[in-house]
C-alpha positions as CSV (number, residue, x, y, z in Angstrom):
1,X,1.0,7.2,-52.8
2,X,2.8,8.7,-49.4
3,X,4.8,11.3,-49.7
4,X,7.7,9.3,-48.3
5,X,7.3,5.9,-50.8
6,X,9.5,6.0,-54.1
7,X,7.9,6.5,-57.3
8,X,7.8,4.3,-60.1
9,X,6.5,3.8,-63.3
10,X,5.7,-0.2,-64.5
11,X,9.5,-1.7,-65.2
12,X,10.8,-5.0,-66.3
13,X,12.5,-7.4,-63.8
14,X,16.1,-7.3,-64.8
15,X,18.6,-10.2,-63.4
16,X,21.1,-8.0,-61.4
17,X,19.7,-5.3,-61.1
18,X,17.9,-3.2,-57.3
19,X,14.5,-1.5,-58.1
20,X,12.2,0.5,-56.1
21,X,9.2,-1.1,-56.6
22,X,5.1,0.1,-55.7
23,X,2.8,-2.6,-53.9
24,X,1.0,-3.0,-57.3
25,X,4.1,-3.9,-58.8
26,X,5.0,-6.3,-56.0
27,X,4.1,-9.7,-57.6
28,X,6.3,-9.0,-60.7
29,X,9.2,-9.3,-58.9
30,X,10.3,-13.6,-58.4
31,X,12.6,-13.3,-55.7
32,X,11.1,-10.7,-52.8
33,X,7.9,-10.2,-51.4
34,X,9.3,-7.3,-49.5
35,X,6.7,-4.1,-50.9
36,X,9.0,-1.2,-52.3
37,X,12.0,-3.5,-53.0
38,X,13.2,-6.1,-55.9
39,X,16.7,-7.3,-55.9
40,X,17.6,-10.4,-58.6
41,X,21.1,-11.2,-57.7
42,X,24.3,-12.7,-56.7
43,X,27.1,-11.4,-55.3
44,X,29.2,-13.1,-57.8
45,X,27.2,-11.2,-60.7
46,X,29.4,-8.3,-62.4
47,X,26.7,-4.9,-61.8
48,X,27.1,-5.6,-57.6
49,X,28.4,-2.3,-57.1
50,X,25.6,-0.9,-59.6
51,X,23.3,-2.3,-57.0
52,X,24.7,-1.0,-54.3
53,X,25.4,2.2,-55.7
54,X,22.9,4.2,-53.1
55,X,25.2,3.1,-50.4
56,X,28.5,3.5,-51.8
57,X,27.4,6.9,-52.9
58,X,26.2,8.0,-49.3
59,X,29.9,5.9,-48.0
60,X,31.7,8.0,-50.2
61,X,29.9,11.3,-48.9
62,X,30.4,10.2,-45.1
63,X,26.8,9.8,-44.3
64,X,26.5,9.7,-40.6
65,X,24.0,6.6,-40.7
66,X,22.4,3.8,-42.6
67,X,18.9,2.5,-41.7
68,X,18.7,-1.2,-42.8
69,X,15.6,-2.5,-44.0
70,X,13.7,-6.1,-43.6
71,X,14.0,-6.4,-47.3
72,X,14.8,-10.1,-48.2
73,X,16.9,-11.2,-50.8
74,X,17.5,-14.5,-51.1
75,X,19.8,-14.7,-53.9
76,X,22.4,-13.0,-51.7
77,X,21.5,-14.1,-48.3
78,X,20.4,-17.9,-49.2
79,X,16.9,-18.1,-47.6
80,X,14.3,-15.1,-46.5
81,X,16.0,-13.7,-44.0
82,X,15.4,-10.1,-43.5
83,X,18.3,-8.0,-44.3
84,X,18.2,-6.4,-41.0
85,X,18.9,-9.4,-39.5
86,X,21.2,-11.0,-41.9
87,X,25.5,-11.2,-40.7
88,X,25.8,-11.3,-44.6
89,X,24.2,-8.2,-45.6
90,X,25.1,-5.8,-42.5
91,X,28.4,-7.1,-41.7
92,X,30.0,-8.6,-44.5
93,X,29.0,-6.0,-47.1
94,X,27.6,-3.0,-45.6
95,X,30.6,-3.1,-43.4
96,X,33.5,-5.0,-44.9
97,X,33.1,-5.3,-48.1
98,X,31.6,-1.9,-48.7
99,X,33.8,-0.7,-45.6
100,X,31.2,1.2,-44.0
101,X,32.1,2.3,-40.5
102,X,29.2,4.6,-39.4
103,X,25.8,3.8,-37.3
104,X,23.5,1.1,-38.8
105,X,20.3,1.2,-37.3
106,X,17.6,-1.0,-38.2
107,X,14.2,-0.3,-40.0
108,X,11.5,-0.2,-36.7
109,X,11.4,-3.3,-35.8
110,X,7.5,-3.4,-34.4
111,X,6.6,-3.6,-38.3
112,X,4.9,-7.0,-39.3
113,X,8.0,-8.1,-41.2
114,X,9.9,-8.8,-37.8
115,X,7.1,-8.6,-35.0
116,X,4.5,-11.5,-36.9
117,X,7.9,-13.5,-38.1
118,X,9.7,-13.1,-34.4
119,X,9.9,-13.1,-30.8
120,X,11.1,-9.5,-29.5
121,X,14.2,-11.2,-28.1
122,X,15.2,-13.2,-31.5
123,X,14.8,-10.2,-33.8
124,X,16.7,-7.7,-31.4
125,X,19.4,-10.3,-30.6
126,X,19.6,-11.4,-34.3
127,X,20.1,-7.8,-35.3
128,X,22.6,-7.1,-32.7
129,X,24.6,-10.3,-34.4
130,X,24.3,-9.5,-37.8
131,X,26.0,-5.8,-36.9
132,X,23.2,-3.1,-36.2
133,X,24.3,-0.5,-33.7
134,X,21.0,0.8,-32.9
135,X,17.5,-1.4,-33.0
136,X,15.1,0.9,-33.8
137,X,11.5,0.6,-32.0
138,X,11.2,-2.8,-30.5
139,X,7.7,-4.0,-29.8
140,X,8.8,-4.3,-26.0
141,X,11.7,-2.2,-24.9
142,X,12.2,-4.0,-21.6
143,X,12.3,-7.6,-23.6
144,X,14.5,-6.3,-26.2
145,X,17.0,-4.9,-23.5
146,X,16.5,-8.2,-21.0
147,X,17.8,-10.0,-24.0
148,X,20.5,-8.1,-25.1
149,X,22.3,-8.5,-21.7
150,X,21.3,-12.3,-22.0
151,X,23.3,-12.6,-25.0
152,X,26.3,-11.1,-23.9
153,X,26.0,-13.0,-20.5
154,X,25.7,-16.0,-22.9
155,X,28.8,-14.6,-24.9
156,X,26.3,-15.2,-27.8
157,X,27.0,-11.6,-28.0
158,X,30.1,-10.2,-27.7
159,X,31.2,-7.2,-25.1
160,X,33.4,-5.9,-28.0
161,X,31.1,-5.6,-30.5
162,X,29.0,-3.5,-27.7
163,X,31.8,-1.2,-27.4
164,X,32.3,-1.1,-31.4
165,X,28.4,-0.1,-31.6
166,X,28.9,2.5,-28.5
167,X,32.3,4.0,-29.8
168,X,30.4,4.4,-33.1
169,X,27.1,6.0,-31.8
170,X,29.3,8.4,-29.7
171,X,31.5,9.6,-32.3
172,X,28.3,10.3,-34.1
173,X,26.8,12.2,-31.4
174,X,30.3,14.1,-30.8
175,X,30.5,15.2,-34.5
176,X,26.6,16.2,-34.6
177,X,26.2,18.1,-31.2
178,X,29.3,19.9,-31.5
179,X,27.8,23.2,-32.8
């Protein structure tokens, strides 16, 4: 197992509850394919903020960002969306119901879960949407960018929530290079 991968031993499938999961352990869960990930829920089911306890925990403790995976979770989201692309999971409870107001950058977004599921515009522009400040390793840099401004010349993306991302990313850089 890398270095970097959670470890954990065989487990039972638990309505309401987030596990990390190994690839081997994969197929138990009913709800995911995502490897390393199960999540059986609702966000009407009492142990949410057990489930989102990582977060809340690095909230509470000012963490300066949150990397968002392409985990999906369909019993949240409605359908397979990937998390990292999803206005419900980044914006609506990563940042208002959770009220995060740090960076959220995506997982790398050349990994098959984006790149063999969309173009380079749709996942970076779909990110952008759902609330990422920073969209971590397109495929194609130039596309991602060209689509970006397309979006906001479109007004499919907004100039504020540009700004929002940029005020965010500076204050981080600010706090962190000011020895």
């Amino acid at each position: 197992m890398e270095k970097d991968k959670p470890k954990a031993e065989p487990i039972e499938i638990e309505k309401g509850r987030l596990y990390w999961i190994s690839d081997s352990q994969a197929p138990k869960c009913k709800t995911s394919k995502a490897s390393y990930f199960c999540i059986d829920n609702n966000l009407e089911y009492e142990p949410f903020y057990e489930d989102f306890g990582p977060f809340l925990d690095a909230i509470d403790k000012n963490m300066d960002m949150i990397m968002v995976g392409h985990i999906s979770a369909p019993n949240i989201i409605g359908d397979n969306t990937p998390s990292s692309l999803s206005k419900l999971m980044v914006t609506d409870i990563l940042r208002d119901r959770l009220s995060y107001d740090g960076v959220i950058i995506t997982d790398a977004m050349n990994m098959p879960a984006i790149s063999k599921n969309y173009t380079v515009e749709q996942s970076t522009v779909e990110a952008i949407k759902a609330g990422c400040d920073i969209v971590l390793m397109p495929s194609d840099f130039r596309r991602a960018y060209a689509s970006v401004l397309k979006a906001v010349n479109n007004k499919e993306i907004t100039e504020k929530q540009i700004d929002e991302s940029v005020r965010r990313i500076l204050i981080l850089k600010k706090r962190r290079l000011s020895f």
